[in-house]
C-alpha positions as CSV (number, residue, x, y, z in Angstrom):
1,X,-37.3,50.2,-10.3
2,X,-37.4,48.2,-13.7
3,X,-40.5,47.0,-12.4
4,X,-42.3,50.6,-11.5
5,X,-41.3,51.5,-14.8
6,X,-43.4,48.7,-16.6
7,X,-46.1,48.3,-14.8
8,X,-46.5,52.5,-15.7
9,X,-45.5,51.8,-19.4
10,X,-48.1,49.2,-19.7
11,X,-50.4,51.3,-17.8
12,X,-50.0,54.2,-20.4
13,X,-50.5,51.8,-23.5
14,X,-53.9,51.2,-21.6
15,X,-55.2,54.0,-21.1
16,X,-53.7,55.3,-24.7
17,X,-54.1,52.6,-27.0
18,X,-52.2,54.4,-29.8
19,X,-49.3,54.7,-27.3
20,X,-45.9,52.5,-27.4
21,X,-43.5,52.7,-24.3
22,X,-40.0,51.9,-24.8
23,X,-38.3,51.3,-20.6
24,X,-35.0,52.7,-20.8
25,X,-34.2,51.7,-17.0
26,X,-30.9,52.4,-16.9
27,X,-31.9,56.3,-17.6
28,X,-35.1,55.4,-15.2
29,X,-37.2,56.7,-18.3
30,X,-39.7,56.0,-20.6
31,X,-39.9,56.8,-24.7
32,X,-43.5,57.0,-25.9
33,X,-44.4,57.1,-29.6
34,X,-47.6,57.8,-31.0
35,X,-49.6,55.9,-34.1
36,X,-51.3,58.9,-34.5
37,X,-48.6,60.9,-34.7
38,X,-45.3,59.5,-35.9
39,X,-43.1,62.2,-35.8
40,X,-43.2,62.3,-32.3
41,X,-41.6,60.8,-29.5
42,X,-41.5,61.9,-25.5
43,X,-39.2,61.5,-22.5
44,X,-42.4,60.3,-20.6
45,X,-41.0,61.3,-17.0
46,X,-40.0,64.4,-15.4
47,X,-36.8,64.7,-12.9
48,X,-39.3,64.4,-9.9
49,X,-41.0,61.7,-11.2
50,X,-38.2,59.9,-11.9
51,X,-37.1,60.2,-8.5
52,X,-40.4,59.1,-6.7
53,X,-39.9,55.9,-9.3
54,X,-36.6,55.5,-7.6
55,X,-38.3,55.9,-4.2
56,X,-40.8,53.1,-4.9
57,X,-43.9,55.3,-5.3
58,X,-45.1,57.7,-7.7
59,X,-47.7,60.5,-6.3
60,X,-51.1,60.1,-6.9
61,X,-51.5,63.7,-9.0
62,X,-48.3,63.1,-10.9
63,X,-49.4,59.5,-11.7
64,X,-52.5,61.1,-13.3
65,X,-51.0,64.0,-14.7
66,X,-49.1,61.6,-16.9
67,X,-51.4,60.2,-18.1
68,X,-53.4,62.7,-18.7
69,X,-50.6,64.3,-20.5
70,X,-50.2,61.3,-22.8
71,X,-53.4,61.2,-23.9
72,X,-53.5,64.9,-24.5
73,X,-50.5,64.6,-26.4
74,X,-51.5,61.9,-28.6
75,X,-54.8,63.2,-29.4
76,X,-53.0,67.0,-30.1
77,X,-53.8,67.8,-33.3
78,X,-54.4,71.4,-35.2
79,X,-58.0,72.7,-35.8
C-alpha cells in the first residue's frame, strides 16, 4: 500500500508542480499543500479511493479525477 501511495504522491507533484504530498500510510492518505496557496492543505483521497489503494488498484476515472481535482484546486483563485 505504502507503495501505491507514493508512486500517486509523486505522480500528483508531476502533474502539479506547485503541489507537495505528505504519505500518511498508516491513515492510507495523502496531505497536499499548495505554493500557490499556503493556507491550504487537502486529505487528497476519498473513502473509496482509499479503499481501491488498499485493494491494489485505483480506477481509471478516479485516478484522473484526482488529479484533475488537484490541479483545479491549486490553480482556484477568485476573479
Amino acid at each position: 500500500m505504502l507503495e501505491r501511495l507514493l508512486e500517486l504522491s509523486k505522480k500528483v507533484e508531476s502533474v502539479e508542480p506547485t503541489a507537495h504530498c505528505q504519505v500518511d500510510s498508516y491513515g492510507c492518505q495523502i496531505i497536499v499543500r499548495f505554493d500557490k496557496r499556503p493556507d491550504v492543505e487537502i486529505a487528497l483521497l476519498t473513502p473509496m479511493a482509499q479503499s481501491q489503494i488498499k485493494k491494489g488498484q485505483i480506477d481509471r476515472d478516479l485516478y484522473s479525477d484526482i488529479l484533475f481535482s488537484v490541479k483545479r484546486i491549486a490553480n482556484w483563485s477568485v476573479a
